[in-house]
N, CA, C and O atoms as a Tripos MOL2 file, in Angstrom:
@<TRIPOS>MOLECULE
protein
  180   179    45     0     0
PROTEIN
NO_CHARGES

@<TRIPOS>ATOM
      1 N          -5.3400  -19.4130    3.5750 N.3       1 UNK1
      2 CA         -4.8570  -18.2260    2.9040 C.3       1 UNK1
      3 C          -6.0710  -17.3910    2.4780 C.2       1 UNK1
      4 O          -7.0770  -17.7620    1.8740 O.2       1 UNK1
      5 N          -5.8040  -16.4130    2.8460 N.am      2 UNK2
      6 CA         -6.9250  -15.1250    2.4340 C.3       2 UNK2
      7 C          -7.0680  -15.1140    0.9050 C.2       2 UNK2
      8 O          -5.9330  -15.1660    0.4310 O.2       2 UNK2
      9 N          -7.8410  -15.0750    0.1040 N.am      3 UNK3
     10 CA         -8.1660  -14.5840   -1.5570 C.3       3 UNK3
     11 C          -8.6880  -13.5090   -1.3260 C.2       3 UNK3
     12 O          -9.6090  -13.1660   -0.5840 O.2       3 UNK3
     13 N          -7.6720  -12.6960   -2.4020 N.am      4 UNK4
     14 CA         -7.6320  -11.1890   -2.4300 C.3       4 UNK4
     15 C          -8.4070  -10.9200   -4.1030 C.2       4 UNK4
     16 O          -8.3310  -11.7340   -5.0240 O.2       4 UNK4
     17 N          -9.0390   -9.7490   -4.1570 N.am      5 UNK5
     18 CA         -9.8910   -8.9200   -5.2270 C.3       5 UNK5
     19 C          -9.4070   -8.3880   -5.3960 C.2       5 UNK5
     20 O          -9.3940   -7.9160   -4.2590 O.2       5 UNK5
     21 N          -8.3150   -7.3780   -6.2600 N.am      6 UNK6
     22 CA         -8.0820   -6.3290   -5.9730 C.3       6 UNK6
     23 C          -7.7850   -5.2130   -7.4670 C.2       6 UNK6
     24 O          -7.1360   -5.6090   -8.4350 O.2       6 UNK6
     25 N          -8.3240   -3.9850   -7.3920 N.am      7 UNK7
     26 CA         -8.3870   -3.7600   -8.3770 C.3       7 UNK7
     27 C          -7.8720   -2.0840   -8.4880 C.2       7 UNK7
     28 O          -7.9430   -1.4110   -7.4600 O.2       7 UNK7
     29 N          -7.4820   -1.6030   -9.4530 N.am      8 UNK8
     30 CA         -7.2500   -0.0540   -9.4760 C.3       8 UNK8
     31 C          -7.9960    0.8800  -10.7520 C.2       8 UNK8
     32 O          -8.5550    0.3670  -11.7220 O.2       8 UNK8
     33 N          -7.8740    2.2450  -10.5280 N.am      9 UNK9
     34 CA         -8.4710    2.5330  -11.5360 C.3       9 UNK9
     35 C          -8.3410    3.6160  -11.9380 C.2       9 UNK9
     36 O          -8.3540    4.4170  -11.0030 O.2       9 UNK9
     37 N          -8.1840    4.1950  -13.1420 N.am     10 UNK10
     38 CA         -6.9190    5.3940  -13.6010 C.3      10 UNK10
     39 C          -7.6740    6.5990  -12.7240 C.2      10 UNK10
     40 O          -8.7380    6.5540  -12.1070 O.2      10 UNK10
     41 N          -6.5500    7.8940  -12.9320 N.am     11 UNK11
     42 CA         -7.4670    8.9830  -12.8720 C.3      11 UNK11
     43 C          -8.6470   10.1140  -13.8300 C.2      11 UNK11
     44 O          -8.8550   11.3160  -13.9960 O.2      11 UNK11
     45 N          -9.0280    9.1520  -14.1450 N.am     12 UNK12
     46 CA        -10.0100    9.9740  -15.2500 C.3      12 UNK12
     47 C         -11.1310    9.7380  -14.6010 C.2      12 UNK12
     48 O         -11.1950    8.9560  -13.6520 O.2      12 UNK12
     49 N         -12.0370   10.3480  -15.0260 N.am     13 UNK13
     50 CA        -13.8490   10.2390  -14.3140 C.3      13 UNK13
     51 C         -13.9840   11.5260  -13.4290 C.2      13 UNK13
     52 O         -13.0400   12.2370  -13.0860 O.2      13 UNK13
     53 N         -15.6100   11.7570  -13.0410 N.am     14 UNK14
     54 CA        -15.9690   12.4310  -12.1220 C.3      14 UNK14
     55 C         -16.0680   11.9150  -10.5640 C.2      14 UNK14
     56 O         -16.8660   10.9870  -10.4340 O.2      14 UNK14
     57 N         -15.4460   12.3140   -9.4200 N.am     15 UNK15
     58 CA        -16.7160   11.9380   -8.1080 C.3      15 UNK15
     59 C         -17.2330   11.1840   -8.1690 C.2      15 UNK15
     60 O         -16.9750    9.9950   -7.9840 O.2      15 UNK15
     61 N         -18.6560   12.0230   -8.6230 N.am     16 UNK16
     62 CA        -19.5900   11.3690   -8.8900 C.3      16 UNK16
     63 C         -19.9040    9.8790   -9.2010 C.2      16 UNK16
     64 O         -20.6010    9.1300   -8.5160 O.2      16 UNK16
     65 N         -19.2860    9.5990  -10.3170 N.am     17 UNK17
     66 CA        -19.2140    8.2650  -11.0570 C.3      17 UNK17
     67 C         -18.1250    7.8400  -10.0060 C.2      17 UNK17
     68 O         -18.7380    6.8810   -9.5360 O.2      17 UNK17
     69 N         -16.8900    7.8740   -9.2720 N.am     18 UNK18
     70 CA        -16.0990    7.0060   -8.9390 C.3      18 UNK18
     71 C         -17.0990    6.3870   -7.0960 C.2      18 UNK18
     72 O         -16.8590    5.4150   -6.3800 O.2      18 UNK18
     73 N         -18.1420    7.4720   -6.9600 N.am     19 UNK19
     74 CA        -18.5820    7.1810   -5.6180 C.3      19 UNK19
     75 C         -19.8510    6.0480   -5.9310 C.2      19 UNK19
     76 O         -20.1720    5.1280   -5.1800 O.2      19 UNK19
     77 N         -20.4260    6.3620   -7.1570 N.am     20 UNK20
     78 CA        -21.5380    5.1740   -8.3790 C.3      20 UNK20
     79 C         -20.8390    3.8340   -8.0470 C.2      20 UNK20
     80 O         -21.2070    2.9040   -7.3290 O.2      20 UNK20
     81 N         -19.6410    4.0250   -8.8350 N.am     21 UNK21
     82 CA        -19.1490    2.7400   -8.9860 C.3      21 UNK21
     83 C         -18.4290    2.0100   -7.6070 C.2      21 UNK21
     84 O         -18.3500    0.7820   -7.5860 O.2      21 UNK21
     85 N         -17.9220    2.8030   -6.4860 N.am     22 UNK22
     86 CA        -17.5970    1.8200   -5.1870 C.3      22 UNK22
     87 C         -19.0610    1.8410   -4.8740 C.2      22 UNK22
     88 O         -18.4840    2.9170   -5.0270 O.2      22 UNK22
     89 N         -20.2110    1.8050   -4.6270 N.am     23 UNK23
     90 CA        -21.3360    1.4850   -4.2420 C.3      23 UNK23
     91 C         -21.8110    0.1660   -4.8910 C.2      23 UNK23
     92 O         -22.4530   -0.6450   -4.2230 O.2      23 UNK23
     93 N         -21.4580   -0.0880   -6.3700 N.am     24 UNK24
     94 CA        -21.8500   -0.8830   -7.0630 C.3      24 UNK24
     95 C         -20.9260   -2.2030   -7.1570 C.2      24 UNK24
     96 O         -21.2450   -3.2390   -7.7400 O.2      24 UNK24
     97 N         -19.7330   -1.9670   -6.4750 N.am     25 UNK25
     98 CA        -18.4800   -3.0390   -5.9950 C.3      25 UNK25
     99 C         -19.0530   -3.6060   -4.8790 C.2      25 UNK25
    100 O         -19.3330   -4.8050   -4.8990 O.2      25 UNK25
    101 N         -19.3210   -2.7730   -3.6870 N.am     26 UNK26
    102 CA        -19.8080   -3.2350   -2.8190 C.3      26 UNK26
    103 C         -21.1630   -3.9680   -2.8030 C.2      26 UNK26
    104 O         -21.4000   -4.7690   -1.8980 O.2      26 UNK26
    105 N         -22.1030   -3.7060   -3.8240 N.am     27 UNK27
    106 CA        -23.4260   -4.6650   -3.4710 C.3      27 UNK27
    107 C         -23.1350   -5.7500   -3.9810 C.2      27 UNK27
    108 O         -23.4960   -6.8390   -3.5330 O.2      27 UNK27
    109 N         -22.2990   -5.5370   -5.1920 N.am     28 UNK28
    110 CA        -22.2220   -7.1320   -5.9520 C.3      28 UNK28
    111 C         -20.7430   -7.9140   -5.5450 C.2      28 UNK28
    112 O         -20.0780   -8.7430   -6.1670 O.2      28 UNK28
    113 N         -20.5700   -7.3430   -4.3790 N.am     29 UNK29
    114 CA        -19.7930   -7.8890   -3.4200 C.3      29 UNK29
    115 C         -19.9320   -9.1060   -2.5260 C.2      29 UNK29
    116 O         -19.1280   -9.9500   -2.1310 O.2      29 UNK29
    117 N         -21.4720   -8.8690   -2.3070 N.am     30 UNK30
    118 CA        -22.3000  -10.3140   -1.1270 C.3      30 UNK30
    119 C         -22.0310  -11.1060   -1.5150 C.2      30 UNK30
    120 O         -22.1050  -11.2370   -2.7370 O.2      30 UNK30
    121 N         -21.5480  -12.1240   -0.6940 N.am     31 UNK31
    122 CA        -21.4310  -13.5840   -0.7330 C.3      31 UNK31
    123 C         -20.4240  -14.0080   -1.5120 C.2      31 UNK31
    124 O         -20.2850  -14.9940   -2.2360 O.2      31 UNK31
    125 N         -19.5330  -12.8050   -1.1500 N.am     32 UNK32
    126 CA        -18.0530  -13.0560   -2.2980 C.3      32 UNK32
    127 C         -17.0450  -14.2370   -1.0870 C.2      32 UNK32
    128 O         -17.3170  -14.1260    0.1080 O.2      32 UNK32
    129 N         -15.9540  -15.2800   -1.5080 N.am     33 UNK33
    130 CA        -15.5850  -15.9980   -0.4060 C.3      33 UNK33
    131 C         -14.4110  -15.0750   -0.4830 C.2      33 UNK33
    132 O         -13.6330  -15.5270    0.3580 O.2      33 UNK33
    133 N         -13.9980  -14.2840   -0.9000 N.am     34 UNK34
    134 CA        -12.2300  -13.1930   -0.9860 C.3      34 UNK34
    135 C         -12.7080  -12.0160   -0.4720 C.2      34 UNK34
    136 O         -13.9240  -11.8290   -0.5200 O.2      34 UNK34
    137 N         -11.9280  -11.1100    0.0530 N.am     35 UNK35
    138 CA        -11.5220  -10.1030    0.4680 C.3      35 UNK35
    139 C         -11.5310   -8.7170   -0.9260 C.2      35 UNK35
    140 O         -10.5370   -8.8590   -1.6380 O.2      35 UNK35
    141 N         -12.4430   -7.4940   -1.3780 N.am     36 UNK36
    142 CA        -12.0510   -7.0250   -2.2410 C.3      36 UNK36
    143 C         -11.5630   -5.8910   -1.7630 C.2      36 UNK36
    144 O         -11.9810   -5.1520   -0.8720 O.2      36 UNK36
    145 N         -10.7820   -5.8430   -2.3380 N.am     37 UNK37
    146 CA         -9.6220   -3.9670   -2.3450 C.3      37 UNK37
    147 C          -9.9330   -3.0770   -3.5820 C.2      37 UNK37
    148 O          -9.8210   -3.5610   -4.7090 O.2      37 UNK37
    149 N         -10.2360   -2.0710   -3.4380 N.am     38 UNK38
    150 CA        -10.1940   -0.9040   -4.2110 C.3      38 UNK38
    151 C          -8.9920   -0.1770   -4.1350 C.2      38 UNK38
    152 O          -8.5750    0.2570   -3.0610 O.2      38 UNK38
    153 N          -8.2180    0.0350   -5.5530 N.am     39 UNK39
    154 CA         -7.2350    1.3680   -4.9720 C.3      39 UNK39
    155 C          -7.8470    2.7060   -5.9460 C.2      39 UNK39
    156 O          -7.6700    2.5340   -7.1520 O.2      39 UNK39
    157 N          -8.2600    3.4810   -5.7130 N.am     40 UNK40
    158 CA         -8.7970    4.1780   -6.2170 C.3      40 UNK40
    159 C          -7.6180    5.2790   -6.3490 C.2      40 UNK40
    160 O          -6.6840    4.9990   -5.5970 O.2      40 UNK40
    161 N          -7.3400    6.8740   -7.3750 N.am     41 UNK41
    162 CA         -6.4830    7.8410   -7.4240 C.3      41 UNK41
    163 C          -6.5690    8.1200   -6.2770 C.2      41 UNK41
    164 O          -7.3380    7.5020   -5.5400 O.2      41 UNK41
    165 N          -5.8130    9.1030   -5.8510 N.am     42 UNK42
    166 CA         -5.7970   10.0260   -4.3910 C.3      42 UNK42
    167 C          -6.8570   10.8470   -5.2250 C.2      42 UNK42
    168 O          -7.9260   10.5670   -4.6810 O.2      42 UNK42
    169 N          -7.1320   11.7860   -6.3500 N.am     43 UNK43
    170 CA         -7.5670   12.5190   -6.4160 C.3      43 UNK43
    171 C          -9.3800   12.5130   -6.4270 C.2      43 UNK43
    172 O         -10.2110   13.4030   -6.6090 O.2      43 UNK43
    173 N          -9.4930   10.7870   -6.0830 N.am     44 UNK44
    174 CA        -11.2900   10.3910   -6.2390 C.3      44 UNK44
    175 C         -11.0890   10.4360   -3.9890 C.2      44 UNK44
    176 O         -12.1060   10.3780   -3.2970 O.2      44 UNK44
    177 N          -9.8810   10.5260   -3.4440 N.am     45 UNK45
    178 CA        -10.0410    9.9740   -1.9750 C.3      45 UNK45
    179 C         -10.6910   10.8420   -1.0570 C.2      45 UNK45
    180 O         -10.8580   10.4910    0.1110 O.2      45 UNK45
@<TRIPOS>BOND
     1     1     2 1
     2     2     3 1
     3     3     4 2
     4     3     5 am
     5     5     6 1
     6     6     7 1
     7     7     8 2
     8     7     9 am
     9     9    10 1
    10    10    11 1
    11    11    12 2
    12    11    13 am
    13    13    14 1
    14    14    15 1
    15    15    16 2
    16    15    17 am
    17    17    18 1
    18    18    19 1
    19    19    20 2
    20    19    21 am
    21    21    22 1
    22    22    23 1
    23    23    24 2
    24    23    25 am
    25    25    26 1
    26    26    27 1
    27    27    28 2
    28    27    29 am
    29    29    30 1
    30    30    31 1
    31    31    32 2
    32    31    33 am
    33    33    34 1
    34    34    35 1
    35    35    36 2
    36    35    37 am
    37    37    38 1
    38    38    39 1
    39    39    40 2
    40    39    41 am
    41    41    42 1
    42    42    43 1
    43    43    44 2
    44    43    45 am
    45    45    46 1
    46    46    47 1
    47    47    48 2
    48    47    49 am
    49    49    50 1
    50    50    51 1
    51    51    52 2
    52    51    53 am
    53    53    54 1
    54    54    55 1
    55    55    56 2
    56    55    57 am
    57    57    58 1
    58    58    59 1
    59    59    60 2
    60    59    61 am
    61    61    62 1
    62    62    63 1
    63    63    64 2
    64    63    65 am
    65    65    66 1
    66    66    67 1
    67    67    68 2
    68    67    69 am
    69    69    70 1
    70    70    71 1
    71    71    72 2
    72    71    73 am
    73    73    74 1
    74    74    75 1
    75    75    76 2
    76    75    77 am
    77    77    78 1
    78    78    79 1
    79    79    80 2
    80    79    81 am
    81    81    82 1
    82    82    83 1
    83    83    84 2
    84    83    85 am
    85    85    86 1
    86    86    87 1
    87    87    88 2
    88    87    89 am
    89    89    90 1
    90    90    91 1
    91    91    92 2
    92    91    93 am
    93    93    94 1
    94    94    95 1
    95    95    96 2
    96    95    97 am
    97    97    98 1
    98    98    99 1
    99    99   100 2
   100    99   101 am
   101   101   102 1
   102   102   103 1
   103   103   104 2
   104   103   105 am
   105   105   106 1
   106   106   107 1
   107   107   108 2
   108   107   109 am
   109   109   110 1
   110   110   111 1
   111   111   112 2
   112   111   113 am
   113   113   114 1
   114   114   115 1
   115   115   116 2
   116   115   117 am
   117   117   118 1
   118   118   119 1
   119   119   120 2
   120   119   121 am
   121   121   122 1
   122   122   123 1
   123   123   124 2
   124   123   125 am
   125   125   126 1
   126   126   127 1
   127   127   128 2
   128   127   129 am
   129   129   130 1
   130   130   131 1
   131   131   132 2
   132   131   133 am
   133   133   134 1
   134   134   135 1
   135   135   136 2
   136   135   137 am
   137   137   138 1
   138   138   139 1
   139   139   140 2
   140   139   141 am
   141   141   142 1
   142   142   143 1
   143   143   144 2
   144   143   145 am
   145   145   146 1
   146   146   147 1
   147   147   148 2
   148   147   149 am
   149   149   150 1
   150   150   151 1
   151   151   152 2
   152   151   153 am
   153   153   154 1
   154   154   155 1
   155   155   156 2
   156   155   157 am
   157   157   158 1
   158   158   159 1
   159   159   160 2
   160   159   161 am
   161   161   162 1
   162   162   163 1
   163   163   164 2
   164   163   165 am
   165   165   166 1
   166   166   167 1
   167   167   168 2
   168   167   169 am
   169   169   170 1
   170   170   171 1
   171   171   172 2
   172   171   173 am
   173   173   174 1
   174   174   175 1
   175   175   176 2
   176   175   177 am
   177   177   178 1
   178   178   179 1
   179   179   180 2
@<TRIPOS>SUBSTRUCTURE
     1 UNK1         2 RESIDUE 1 A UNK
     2 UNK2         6 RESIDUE 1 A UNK
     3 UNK3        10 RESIDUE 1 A UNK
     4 UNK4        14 RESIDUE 1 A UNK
     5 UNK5        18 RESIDUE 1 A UNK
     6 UNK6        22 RESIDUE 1 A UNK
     7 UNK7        26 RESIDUE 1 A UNK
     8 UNK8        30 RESIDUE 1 A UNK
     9 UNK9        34 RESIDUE 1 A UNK
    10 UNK10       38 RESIDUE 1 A UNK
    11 UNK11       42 RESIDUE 1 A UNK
    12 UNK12       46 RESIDUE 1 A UNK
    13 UNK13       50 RESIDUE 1 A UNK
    14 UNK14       54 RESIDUE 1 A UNK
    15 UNK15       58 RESIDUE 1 A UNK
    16 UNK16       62 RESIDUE 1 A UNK
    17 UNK17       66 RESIDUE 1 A UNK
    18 UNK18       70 RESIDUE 1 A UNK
    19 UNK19       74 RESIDUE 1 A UNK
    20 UNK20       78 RESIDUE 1 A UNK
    21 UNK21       82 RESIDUE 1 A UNK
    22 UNK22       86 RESIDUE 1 A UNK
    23 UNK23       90 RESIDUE 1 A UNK
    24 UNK24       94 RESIDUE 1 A UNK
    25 UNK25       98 RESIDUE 1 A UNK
    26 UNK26      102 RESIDUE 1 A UNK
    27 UNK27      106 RESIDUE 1 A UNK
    28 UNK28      110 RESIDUE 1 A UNK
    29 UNK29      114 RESIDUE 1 A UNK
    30 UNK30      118 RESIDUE 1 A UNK
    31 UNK31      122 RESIDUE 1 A UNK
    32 UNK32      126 RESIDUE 1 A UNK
    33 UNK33      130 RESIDUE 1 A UNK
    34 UNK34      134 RESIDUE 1 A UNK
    35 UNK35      138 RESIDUE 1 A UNK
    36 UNK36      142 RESIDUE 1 A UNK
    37 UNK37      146 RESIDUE 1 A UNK
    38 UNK38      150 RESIDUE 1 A UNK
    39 UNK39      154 RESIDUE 1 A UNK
    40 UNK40      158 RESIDUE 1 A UNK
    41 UNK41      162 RESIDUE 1 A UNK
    42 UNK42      166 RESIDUE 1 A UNK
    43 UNK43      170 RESIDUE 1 A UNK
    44 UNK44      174 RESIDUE 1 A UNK
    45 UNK45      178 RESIDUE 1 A UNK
């Protein structure tokens, strides 16, 4: 069975900061043994 990450996150913030923070999911991501999902607003997509 796959292990899932998965996380959401309101619509408040800038861009900016929501493009910071998937960069910062992804590095401290390595050597994870699960699968992580972001659902981010439509309005950061």
């Amino acid at each position: 069975m796959t292990k899932l990450i998965v996380g959401n996150w309101k619509m408040n913030g800038r861009t900016e900061a929501a493009a910071s923070l998937a960069h910062a999911l992804v590095a401290g991501a390595d050597g994870l043994e699960a699968k992580l999902v972001v659902c981010p607003p439509a309005t950061q997509l």
